[in-house]
TIZADO-729071 format. One record per residue (C-alpha): residue in one letter; z, y, x. Coordinates in steps of 0.1 Angstrom, whole numbers, padded with zeros to 4 digits, always signed. Layout:
# TIZADO-729071
aZYX/...
END
This chain:
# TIZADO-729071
x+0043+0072+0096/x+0051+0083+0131/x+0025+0057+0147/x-0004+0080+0148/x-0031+0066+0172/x-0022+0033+0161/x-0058+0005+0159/x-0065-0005+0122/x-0076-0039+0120/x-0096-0062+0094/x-0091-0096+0089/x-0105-0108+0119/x-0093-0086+0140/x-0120-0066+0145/x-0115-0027+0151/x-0125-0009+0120/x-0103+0026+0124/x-0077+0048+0139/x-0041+0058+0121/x-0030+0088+0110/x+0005+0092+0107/x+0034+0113+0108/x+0053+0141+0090/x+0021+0156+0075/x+0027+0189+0056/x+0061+0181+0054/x+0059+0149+0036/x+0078+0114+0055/x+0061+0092+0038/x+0025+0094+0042/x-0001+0077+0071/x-0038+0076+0066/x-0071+0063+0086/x-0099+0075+0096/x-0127+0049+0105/x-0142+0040+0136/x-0177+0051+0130/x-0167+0088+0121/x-0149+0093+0153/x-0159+0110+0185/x-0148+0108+0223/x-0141+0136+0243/x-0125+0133+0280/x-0090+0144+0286/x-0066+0160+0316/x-0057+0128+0326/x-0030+0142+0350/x-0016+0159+0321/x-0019+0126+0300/x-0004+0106+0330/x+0029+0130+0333/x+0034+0129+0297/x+0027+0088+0295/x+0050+0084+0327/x+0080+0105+0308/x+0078+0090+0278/x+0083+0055+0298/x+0111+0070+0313/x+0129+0076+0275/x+0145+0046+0251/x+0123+0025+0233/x+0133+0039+0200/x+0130+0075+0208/x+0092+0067+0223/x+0085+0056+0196/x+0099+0078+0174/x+0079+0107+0193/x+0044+0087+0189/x+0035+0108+0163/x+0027+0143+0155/x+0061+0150+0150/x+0094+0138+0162/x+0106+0106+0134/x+0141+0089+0139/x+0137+0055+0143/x+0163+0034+0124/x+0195+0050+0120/x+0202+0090+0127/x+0183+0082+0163/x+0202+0112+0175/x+0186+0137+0151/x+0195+0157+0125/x+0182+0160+0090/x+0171+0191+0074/x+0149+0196+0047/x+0137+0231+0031/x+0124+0234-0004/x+0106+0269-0011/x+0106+0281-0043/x+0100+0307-0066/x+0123+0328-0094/x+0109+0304-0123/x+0120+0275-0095/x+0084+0263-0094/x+0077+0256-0059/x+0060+0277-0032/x+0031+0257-0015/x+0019+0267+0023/x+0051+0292+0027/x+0054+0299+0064/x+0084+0287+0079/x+0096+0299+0113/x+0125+0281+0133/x+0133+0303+0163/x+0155+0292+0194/x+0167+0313+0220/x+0139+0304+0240/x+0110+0297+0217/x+0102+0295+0185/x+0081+0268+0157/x+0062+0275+0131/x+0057+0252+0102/x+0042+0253+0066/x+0056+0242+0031/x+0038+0216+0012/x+0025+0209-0022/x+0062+0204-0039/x+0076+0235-0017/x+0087+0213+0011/x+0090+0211+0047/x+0112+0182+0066/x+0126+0191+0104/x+0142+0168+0127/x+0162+0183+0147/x+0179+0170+0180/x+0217+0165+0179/x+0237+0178+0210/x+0222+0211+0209/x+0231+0245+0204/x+0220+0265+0171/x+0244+0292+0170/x+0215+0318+0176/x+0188+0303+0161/x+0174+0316+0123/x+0153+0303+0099/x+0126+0326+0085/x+0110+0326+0055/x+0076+0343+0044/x+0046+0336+0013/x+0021+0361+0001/x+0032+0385-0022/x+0070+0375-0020/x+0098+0389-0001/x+0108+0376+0034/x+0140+0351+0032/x+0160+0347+0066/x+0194+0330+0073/x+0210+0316+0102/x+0205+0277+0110/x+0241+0265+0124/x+0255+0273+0089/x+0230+0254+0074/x+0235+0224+0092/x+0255+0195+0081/x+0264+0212+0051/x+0232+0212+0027/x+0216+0181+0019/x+0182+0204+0008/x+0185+0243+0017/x+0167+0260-0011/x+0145+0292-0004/x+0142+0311-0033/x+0118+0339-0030/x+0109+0372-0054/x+0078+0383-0059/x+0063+0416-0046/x+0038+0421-0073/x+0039+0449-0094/x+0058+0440-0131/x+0039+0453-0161/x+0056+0477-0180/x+0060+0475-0218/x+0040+0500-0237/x+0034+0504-0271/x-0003+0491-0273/x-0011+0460-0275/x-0043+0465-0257/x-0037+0463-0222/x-0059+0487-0205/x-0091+0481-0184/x-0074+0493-0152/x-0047+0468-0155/x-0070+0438-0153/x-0071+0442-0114/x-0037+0448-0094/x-0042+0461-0057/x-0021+0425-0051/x-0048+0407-0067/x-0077+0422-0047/x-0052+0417-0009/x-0056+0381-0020/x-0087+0381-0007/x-0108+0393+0020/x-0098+0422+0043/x-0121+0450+0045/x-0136+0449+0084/x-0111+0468+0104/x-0085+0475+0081/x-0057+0464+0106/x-0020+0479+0109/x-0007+0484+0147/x+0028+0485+0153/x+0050+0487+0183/x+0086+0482+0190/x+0114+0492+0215/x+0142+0464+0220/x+0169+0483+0236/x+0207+0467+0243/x+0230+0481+0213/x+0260+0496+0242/x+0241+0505+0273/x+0207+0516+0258/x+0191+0493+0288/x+0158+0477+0279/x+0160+0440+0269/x+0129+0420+0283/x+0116+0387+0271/x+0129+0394+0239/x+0113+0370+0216/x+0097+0391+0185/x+0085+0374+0156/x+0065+0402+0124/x+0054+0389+0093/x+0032+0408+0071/x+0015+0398+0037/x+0017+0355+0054/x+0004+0363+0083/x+0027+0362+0120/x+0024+0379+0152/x+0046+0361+0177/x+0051+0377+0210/x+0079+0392+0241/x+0088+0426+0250/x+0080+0435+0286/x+0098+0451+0314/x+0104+0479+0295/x+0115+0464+0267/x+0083+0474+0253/x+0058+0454+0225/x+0026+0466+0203/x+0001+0443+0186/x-0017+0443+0152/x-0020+0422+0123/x-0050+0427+0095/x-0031+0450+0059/x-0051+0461+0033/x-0031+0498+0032/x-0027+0502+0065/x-0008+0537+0051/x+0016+0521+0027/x+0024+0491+0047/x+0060+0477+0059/x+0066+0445+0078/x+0095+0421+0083/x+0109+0415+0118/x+0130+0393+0137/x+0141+0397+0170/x+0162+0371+0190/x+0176+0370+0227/x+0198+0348+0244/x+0235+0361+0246/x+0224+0385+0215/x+0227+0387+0176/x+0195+0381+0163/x+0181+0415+0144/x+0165+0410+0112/x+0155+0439+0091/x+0120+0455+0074/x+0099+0483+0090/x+0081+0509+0075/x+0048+0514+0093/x+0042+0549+0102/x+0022+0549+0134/x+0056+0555+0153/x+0072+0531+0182/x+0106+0510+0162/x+0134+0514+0179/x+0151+0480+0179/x+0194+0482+0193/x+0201+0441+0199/x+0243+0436+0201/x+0258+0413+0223/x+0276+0386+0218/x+0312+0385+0219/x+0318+0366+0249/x+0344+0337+0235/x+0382+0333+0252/x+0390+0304+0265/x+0416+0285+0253/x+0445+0264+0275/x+0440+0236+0247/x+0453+0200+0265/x+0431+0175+0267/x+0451+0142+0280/x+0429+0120+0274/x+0394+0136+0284/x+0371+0115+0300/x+0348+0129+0322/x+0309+0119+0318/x+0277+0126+0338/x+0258+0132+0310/x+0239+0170+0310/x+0248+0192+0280/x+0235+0227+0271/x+0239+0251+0297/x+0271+0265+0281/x+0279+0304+0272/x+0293+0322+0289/x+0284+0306+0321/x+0312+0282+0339/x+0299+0297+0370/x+0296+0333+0378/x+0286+0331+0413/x+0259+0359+0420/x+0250+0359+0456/x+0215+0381+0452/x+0240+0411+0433/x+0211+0402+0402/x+0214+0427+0371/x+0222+0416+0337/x+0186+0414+0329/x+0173+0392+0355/x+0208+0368+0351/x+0199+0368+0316/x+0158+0354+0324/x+0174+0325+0348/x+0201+0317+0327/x+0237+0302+0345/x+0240+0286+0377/x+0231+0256+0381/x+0247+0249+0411/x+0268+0267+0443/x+0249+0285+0468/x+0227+0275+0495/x+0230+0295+0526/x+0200+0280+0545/x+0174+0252+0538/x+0143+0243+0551/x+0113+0254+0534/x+0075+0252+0540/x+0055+0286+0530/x+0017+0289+0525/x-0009+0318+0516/x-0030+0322+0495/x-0056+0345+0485/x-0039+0346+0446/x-0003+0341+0459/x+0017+0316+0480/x+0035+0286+0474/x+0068+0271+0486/x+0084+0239+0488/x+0124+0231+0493/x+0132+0203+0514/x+0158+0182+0506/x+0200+0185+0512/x+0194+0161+0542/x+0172+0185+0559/x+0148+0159+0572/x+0119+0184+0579/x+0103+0164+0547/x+0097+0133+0571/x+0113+0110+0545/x+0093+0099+0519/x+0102+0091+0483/x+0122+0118+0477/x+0115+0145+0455/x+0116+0178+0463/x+0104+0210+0435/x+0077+0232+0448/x+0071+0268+0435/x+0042+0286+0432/x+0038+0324+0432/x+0007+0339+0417/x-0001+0381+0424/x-0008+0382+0387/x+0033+0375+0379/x+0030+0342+0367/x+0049+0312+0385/x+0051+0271+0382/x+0077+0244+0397/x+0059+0209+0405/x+0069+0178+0421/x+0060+0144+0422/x+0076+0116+0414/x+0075+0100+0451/x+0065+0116+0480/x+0053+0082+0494/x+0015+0090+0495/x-0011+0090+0523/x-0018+0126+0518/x+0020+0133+0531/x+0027+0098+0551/x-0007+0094+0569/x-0005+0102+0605/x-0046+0109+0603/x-0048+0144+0591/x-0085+0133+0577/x-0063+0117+0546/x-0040+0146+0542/x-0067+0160+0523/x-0068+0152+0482/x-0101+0171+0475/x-0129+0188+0492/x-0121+0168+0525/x-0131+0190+0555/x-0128+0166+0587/x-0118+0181+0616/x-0105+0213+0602/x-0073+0223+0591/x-0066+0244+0562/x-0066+0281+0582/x-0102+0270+0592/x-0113+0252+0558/x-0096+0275+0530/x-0087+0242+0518/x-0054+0229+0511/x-0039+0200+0523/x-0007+0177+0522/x+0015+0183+0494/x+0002+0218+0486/x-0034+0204+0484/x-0023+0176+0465/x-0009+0205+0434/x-0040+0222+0442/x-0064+0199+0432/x-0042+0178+0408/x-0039+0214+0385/x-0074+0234+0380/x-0054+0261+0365/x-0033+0261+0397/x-0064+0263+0420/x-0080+0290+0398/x-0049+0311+0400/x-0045+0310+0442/x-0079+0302+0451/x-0083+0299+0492/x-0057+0290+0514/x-0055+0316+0539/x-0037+0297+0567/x-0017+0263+0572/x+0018+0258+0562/x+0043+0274+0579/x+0082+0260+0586/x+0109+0286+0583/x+0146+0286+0565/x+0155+0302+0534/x+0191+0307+0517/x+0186+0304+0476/x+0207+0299+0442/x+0195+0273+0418/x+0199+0283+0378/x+0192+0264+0348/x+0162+0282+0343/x+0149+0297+0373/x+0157+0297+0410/x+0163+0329+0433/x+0157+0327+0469/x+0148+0348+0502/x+0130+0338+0534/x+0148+0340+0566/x+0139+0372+0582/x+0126+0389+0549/x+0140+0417+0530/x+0130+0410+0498/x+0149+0382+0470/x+0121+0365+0448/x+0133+0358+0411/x+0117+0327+0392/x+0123+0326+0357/x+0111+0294+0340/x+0102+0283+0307/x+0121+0252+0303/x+0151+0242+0323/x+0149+0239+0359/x+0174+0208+0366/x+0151+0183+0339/x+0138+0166+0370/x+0120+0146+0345/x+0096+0176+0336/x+0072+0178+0369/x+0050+0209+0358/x+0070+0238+0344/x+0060+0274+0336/x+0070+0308+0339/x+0069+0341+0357/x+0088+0358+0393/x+0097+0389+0407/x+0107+0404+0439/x+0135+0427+0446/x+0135+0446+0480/x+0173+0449+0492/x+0163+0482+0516/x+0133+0493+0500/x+0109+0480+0536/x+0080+0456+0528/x+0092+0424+0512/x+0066+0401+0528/x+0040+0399+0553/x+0040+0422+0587/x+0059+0455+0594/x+0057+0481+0565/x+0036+0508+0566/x+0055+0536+0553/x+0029+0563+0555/x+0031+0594+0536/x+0000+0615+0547/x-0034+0611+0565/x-0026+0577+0581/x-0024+0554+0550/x-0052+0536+0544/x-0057+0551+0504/x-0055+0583+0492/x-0042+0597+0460/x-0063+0619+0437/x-0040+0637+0406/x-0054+0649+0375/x-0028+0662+0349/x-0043+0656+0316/x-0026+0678+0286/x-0041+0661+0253/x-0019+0627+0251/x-0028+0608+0223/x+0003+0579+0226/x+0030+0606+0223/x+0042+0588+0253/x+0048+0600+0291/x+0021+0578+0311/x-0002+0577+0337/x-0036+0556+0348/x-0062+0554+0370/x-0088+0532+0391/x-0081+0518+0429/x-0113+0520+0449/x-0122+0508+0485/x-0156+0521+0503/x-0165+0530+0466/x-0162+0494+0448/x-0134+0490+0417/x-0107+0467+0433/x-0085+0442+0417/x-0046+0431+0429/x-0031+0457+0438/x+0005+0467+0429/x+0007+0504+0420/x+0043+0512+0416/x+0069+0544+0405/x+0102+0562+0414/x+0119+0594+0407/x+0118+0616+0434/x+0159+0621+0430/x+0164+0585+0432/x+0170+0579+0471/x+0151+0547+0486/x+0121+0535+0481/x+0134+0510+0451/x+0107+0512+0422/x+0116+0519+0389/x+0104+0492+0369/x+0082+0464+0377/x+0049+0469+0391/x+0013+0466+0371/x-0015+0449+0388/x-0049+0467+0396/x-0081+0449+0377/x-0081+0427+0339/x-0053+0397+0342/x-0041+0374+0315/x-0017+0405+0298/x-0047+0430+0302/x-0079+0409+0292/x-0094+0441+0287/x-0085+0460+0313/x-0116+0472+0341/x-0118+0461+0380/x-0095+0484+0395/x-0079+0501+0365/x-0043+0500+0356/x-0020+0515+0331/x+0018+0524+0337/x+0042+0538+0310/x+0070+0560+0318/x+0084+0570+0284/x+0079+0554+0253/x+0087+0586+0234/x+0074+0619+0249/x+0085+0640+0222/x+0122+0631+0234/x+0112+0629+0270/x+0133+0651+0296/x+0108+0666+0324/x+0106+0641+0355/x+0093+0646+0393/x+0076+0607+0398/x+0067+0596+0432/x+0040+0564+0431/x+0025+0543+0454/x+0004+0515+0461/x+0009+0485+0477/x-0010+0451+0484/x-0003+0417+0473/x+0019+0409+0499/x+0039+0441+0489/x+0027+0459+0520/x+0024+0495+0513/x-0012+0506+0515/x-0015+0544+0504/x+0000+0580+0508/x+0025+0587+0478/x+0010+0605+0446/x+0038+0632+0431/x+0034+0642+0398/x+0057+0663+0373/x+0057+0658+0338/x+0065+0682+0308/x+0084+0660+0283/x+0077+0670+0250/x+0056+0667+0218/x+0018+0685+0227/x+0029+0685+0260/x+0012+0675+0296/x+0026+0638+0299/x+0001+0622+0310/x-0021+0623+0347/x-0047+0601+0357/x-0041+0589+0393/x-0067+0571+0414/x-0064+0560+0450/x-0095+0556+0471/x-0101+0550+0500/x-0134+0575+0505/
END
């Protein structure tokens, strides 16, 4: 087990199959083949393949191969991991096969199954923190099971699950003919099929416990009936979805919510059609101690980024949310660097140079790019050596990696080049995402504050701060391709980016505003929508943004929505947005909104749009807003 991929030879060493190996269905001690003649090939992302090949050559012997299969196996010895083994079982003890077991983090979650016997094996990393992650428990027709991990943990050779059963017990009566309409229990029939569209929605409101602030990026797992919905509340601390019930009307759910620097909130829902308010608590922040340690030696070694942070340094005045998204500092400030910037029709992309400020001349160093889509979403790459032709060449014919345009630069091709072009082409998803380069790079100087999980940095000359948060931690060096989504805060409410602002608020902007109150809301919450249009087309990309008219400035109120369909809004039209004000009218105070569009490069494009809304159940909260510019 743990060699999966491995060749299976006969006896004269001829190739006869592939292995199989690994912690299948919970089980350590099972490998299998499958033989040559019943595979197929299919290509691969071979830059993917090659960054995952590269790290692993990177890592001990043991722990590559202890990683070669489908899950993570110790090699001889602990190897640095932790044993922990779940056993699922019913009230008669008899074991629960293909239980659902969720392990969540405090950024991320796994999802495993029990086997046959009731059991599922984990391995779990030594070295890292497990004070906030749970362990979650679900079958069909039995009650959810849930209980903190770190207690767990060195403590129980086998933690035992024992579930009770949801189905309805017969009641004694004093026939001994059960009657016909006990044959068939509404359990029995939700064992099979759902009925087509038989679905129950829910929606939830993750709100800090003290301040009553929205929490975003809260990671919310719901279980109903075996089946989970995984997802993260938004910038309003907002989340819906849907999972299939068969009594949509009598239905509850179990659901866990976790956050960094939070309890995690356990607790079953009643489904009523109604948004669940969710309060989160912090946690205590610790007290440090003045324990003596003679003897401490100190060691270069990374640990988990610790709580509460070492470091409160703050130089961009972030709120608690957004510190929250980057996690702790990862280092001091950095008043200036050198940076190169380039456009994009999707977004733009920037690279740091390093401490040494050598105007990236010297090769072989690596230095983190970022890259900043419209839609929201954001990467960090780097290469392992900058010593390549496309960046060391002094014939700018090489500099390009694909789509070579001789004689042209990228302002004239739309083609990247250098290392820009290089992330460009090695990442399709990359190039789908940005699409044309709108002009060559350009050299400027930015001041910026790395964090374990993010980076926050502002161009020289610019009034906005730009906020990465990132999926994994930002100081692995070893992880080239990272994931995750940005922001941008505007310190005096002017245009962030681009060319002078264009504060218009009548007949000079370039779009209009065209308000509709409508008075039949059927959300029971305080909203508005509508369609951008230019010369009569649907556009996409645009940012259409809100205030309260007795908030001074020009600082929105919440994040912006994007015109047209994107990855959150696969359904969504060209043009058409959504943006929620209240989540519960009914409870709604009245409110005087001012909104605006602006472009990608947050350059204000329209006249503002004022609307006043009613608050109130059966009330007018909601108006339909589109800006055109006929």
């Amino acid at each position: 087990p743990g060699l999966a991929g491995a060749p299976i030879l006969d006896d004269a060493d001829r190739l006869v199959g592939v292995s199989g190996g690994g912690l299948r269905d919970g089980t350590l001690a099972r490998s299998w083949g499958f033989p040559w003649t019943a595979l197929a090939l299919q290509p691969i992302d071979l830059p993917a393949t090659q960054a995952a090949l590269d790290r692993l050559a990177t890592l001990d012997l043991a722990q590559s191969f202890g990683f070669a299969g489908t899950h993570p196996i110790p090699p001889d010895g602990d190897g640095g991991f932790l044993y922990y083994t779940v056993h699922v079982v019913d009230e008669q003890d008899a074991p629960i096969a293909d239980a659902a077991i969720t392990l969540s983090y405090p950024h991320g979650y796994e999802v495993h199954r029990s086997d046959a016997d009731g059991f599922y094996v984990f391995w779990l990393p030594k070295g890292m923190d497990y004070s906030e992650s749970v362990l979650l428990v679900e079958a069909a027709d039995y009650q959810m099971v849930s209980r903190p991990l770190d207690a767990q943990l060195g403590n129980v050779t086998v933690d035992r699950f024992q579930l009770v059963s949801t189905r309805p017990t017969p009641t004694a009566t004093p026939s001994p003919t059960p009657s016909p309409s006990a044959t068939a229990t509404p359990a029995d029939e939700g064992n099979g099929a759902l009925p087509d569209g038989e679905s129950c929605e829910f929606a939830y409101l993750i709100l800090d416990s003290t301040s009553f602030a929205p929490i975003v990026r809260a990671r919310i797992v719901t279980t109903l009936a075996g089946r989970i919905d995984v997802g993260a509340s938004d910038s309003l601390g907002f989340y819906r979805s849907r999972l299939p019930c068969a009594d949509p009307e009598n239905a509850s759910l179990q659901v866990l919510v976790t956050q960094p620097g939070y309890a995690p909130h356990d607790q079953t829902v009643a489904l009523v059609g109604e948004t669940k308010e969710i309060l989160l608590t912090a946690l205590a922040t610790p007290t440090p101690t003045a324990t003596a340690t003679p003897n401490a030696t100190p060691t270069a070694t990374r640990t988990a980024t610790p709580t509460p942070c070492a470091s409160t340094i703050n130089p961009y005045t972030l709120t608690a949310r957004q510190r929250a998204g980057v996690a702790c500092p990862a280092q001091g400030w950095v008043p200036s660097r050198i940076v190169e910037v380039q456009e994009f029709e999707g977004g733009f992309m920037i690279v740091f140079d390093d401490p040494a400020n050598d105007n990236f001349q010297e090769p072989g160093k690596q230095r983190k790019s970022y890259l900043l889509a419209n839609d929201g979403r954001a990467w960090r790459v780097y290469f392992e050596s900058d010593d390549i032709p496309q960046l060391t060449s002094p014939d700018p014919n090489e500099w390009y990696t694909c789509e070579p345009q001789p004689g042209m630069n990228p302002a004239e091709s739309g083609v990247p080049w250098r290392r820009f072009g290089l992330i460009w082409c090695t990442y399709p998803q990359i190039r789908t995402a940005f699409g044309r380069a709108l002009g060559d790079e350009v050299t400027t100087d930015a001041s910026f504050q790395s964090y374990y999980q993010g980076r926050v940095f502002q161009l020289a000359g610019d009034e906005g701060v730009y906020i990465i948060y990132l999926d994994a931690d930002d100081e692995t060096i070893d992880d080239r391709y990272l994931t995750g989504t940005w922001e941008l805060r505007s310190t005096t409410g002017t245009t962030p980016r681009g060319t002078a602002p264009t504060p218009t608020r009548a007949g000079g902007a370039r779009f209009q505003p065209e308000v509709e109150i409508v008075c039949n809301d059927t959300k029971g919450q305080v909203w508005f929508s509508g369609t951008v249009t230019e010369n009569g087309k649907p556009v996409n990309g645009y940012r259409v943004l809100f205030k309260s008219t007795k908030v001074p400035g020009d600082e929105p109120a919440t994040d912006p929505v994007v015109t047209g369909p994107s990855a959150q809004h696969r359904d969504w039209a060209p043009g058409y947005y959504e943006h929620f004000v209240d989540i519960y009218a009914a409870t709604a105070s009245p409110k005087s909104l001012q909104i605006w569009i602006t472009d990608s490069n947050w350059r204000k494009v329209s006249a503002d749009a004022y609307w006043q809304t009613d608050g109130g159940s059966g009330k007018c909260n909601k108006a339909v807003i589109n800006f055109t510019t006929d």
